[in-house]
N, C-alpha and C positions, 0 to 999 in steps of 0.2 A: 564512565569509569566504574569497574567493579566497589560494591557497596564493605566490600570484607577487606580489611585491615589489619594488620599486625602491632603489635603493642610491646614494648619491653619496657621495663623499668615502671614500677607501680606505687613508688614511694609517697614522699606527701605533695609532690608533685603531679608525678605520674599516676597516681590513682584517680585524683578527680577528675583530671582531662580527661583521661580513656574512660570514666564514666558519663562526661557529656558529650564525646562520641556517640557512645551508646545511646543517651538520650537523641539525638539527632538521628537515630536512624542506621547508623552505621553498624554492620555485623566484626566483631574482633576478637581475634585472634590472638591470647595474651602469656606473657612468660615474666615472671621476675623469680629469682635465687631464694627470695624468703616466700615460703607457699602461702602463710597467712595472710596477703597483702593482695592475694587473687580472691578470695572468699568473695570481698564486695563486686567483681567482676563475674563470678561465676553468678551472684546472688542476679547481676543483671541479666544474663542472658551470654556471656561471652563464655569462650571455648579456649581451652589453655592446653597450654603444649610445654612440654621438658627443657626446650632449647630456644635460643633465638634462631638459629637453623630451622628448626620444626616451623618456626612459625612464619618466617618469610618463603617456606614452602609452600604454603597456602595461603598467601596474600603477594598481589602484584605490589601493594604499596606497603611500607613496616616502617615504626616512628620507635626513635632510640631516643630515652628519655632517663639516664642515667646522671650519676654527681660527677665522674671526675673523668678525664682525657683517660687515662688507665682502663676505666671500665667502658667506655664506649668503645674504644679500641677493641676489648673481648668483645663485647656483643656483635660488632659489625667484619670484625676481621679473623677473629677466635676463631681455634678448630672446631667447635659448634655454634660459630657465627654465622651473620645473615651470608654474608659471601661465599658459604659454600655451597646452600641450596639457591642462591637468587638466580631470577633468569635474567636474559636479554629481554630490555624493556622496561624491569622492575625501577621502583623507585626506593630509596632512603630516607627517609628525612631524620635527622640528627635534632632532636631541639634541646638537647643537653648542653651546657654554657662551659664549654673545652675550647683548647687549644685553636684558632683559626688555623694554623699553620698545619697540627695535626688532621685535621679533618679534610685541608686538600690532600693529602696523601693519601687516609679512608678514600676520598672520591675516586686519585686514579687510580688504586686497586680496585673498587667497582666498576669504575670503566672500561678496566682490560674487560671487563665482562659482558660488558653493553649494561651495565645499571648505571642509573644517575643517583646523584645526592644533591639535599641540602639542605646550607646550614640554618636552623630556624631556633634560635635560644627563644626565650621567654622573658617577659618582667610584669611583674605584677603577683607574686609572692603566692600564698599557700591559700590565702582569700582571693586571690584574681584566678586562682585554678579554677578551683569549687565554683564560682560564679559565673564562668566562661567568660572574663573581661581581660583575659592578658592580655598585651601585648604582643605579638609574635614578629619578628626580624627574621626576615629572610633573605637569604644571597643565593643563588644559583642560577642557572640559565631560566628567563623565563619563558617557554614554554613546557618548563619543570613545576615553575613556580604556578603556573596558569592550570597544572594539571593537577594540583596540591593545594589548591586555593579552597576548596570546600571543605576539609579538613581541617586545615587553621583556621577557617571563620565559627568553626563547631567550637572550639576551644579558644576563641580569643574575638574581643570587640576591636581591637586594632590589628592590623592586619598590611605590613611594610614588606616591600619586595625593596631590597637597595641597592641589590649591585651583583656581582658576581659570588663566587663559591668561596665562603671565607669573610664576604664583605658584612654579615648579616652577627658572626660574634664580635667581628671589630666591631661594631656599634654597640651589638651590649655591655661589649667592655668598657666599653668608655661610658656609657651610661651608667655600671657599675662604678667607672672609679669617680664621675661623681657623686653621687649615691653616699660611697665612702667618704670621701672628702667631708659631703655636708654635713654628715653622721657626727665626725670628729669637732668640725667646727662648732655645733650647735653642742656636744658637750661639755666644748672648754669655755664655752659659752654660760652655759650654765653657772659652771664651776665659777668663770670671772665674776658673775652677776653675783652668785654666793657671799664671795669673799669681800665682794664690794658693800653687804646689809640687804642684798636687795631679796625680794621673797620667790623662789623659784617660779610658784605658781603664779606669781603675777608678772613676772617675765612672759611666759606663756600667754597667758593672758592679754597683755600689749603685743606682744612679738604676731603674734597668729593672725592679728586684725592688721599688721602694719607692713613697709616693705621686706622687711628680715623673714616673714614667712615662706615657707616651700612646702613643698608635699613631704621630705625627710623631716620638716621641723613638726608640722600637724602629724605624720607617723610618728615618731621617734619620742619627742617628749614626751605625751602622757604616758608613756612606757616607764622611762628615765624617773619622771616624777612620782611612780608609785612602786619605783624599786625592781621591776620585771623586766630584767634582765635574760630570759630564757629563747635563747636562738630559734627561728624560724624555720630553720631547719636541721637534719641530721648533725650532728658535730661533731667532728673525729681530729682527729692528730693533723689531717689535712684538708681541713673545710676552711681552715686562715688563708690559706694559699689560691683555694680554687679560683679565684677572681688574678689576684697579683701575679700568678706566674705564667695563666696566657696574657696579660697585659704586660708582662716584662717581654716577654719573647717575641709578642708580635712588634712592640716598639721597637726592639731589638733589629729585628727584622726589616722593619721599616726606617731606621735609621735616625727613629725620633729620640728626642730626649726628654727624662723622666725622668723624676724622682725615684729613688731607691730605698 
């Protein structure tokens, strides 16, 4: 498998992974919308291009690594998207956390084409980038998956094939929503402990050593307790949604029931 790679979206996501690409060996081929955010990729040794068009013109394989269903949609299907230069053969991999539902319809418009996709979100935040320890979820045919497997082991210490095209954000979603769930639980948690006399920090304290601990409560608390409240990532008018509204529609979809 060719060593050159295509790259879009460089954000605080997408920059560090396409840099330990780069450490691994990998030659890429890089495009994001904000120029300043390629510097550190040029400063590697990577080659940037105007369009995500440009740049799956020169890579059999190209990773869309954007925030919301809107914009990976431009990247991958846009009039200067990957689908207008990809060839028969090429590969997608999508590891942006969008729509399951949207992303098989990305697929079968790359399949008119003879491209495959698939879907590979992420977990393990802005420090599992940088350190190549995410997580990576993957759905699609596997001998897609088999052919994309040295790529997501460059940026990630786990490394899940689970099922079909689609099957790979349903799981982060749910991983998301409990994520979220614990998030809320372990603050009104606090807030009870509060009200009740008791000293936040030694809630903590107890909690961490005992069964009520998780990986949300060891993240999440000393954050809470020293007031550092500043999001992990971008935050716009629609980063509250990014999570709830492919997890409404695919349960939708699915015919499950959920809270609203």
């Amino acid at each position: 498998m060719t060593r050159t790679v295509g790259f879009i979206g460089l954000g605080n996501m997408g920059g560090p992974m396409a840099l330990n690409l780069v450490k691994a060996g990998f030659e890429l081929v890089v495009h994001d919308i904000n120029p300043a955010r390629v510097a550190p990729l040029v400063a590697a040794g990577a080659t940037v291009e105007a369009s995500a068009e440009a740049v799956a013109a020169k890579c059999h394989r190209t990773i869309c690594m954007v925030e919301t269903t809107d914009q990976a949609e431009s990247v991958i299907l846009g009039e200067n998207g990957i689908i207008q230069s990809a060839k028969q053969g090429d590969i997608v991999l999508c590891m942006s956390t969008i729509d399951p539902l949207a992303a098989r319809r990305f697929a079968e418009r790359l399949g008119a084409k003879g491209v495959t996709m698939l879907d590979a979100p992420v977990s393990g935040g802005t420090h599992g980038a940088a350190a190549a320890t995410l997580s990576v979820i993957v759905g699609g045919l596997a001998e897609t998956f088999a052919a994309s497997e040295d790529l997501f082991r460059a940026m990630g210490k786990n490394v899940f094939h689970v099922g079909g095209l689609g099957h790979g954000l349903a799981m982060k979603l749910i991983n998301n929503m409990l994520g979220q769930i614990a998030t809320v639980a372990i603050a009104e948690a606090l807030v009870f402990g509060k009200k009740a006399g008791l000293d936040p920090h030694k809630i903590y304290e107890v909690v961490r050593v005992s069964t009520g601990s998780s990986v949300q409560f060891e993240n999440r608390v000393p954050r809470m307790l020293a007031r550092n409240f500043a999001p992990g990532a971008r935050l716009t008018s629609r980063t509250r949604t990014k999570s709830s509204k492919p997890h409404l529609r695919s349960s939708s979809a699915c015919r499950c029931c959920s809270p609203t």
